[in-house]
C-alpha positions in Angstrom: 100.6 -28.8 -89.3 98.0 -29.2 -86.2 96.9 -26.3 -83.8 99.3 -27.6 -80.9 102.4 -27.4 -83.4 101.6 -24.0 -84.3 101.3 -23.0 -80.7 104.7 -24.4 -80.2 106.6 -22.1 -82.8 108.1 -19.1 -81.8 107.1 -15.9 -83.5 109.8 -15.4 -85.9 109.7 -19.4 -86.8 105.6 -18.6 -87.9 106.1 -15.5 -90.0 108.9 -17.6 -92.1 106.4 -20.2 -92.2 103.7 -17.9 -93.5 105.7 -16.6 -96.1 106.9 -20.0 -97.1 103.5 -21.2 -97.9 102.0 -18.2 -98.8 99.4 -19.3 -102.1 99.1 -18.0 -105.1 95.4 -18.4 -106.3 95.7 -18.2 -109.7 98.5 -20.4 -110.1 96.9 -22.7 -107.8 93.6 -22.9 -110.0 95.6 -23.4 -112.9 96.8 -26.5 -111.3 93.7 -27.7 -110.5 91.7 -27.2 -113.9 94.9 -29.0 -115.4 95.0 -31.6 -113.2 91.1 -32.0 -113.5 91.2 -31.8 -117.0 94.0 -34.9 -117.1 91.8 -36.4 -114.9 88.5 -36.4 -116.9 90.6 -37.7 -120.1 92.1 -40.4 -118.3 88.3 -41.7 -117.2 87.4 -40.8 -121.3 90.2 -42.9 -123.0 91.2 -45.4 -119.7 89.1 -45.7 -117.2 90.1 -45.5 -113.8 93.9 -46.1 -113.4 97.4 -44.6 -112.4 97.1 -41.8 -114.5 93.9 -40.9 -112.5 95.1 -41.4 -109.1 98.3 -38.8 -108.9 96.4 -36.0 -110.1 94.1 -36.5 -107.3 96.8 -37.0 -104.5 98.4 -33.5 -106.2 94.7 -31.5 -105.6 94.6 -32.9 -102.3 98.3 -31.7 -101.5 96.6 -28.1 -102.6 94.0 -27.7 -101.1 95.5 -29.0 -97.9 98.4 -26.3 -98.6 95.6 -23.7 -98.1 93.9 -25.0 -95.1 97.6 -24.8 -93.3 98.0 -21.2 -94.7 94.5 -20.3 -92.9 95.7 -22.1 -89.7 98.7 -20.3 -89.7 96.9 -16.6 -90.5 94.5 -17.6 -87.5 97.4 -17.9 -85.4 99.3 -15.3 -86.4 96.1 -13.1 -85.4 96.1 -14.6 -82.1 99.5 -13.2 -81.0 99.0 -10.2 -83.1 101.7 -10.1 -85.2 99.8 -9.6 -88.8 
């Protein structure tokens, strides 16, 4: 979600966002040594291939999930509501 679509929610519409998306670190680092750990036996046994490529589209879709959490705490902050 960019800055100028977070300017545009109401206030009620970004703290049910917030809590939406809220992360849970632990879980999320979980995911990512898994996926990692799929990922460096796929390059072992394979090589490169298929089985490589969605784990790395699914820690990109993670780490992008926490970037949008900290642009909506930033904004948040900004109308003082948290």
């Amino acid at each position: 979600m960019k800055q100028k679509e977070l300017s545009e929610l109401t206030d009620q519409e970004l703290i049910e966002e917030t809590k939406k998306i809220k992360p849970s670190p632990i879980v999320d680092a979980f995911f990512i040594g898994f996926l990692v750990g799929i990922i460096i036996y796929s390059v072992v046994v394979n090589s490169w291939g298929l089985l490589t490529l969605i784990p790395l589209f699914l820690i990109y879709g993670l780490l992008k999930k926490s970037k949008r959490y900290e642009a909506l705490k930033k904004e948040l902050k900004e109308r003082n509501l948290k």
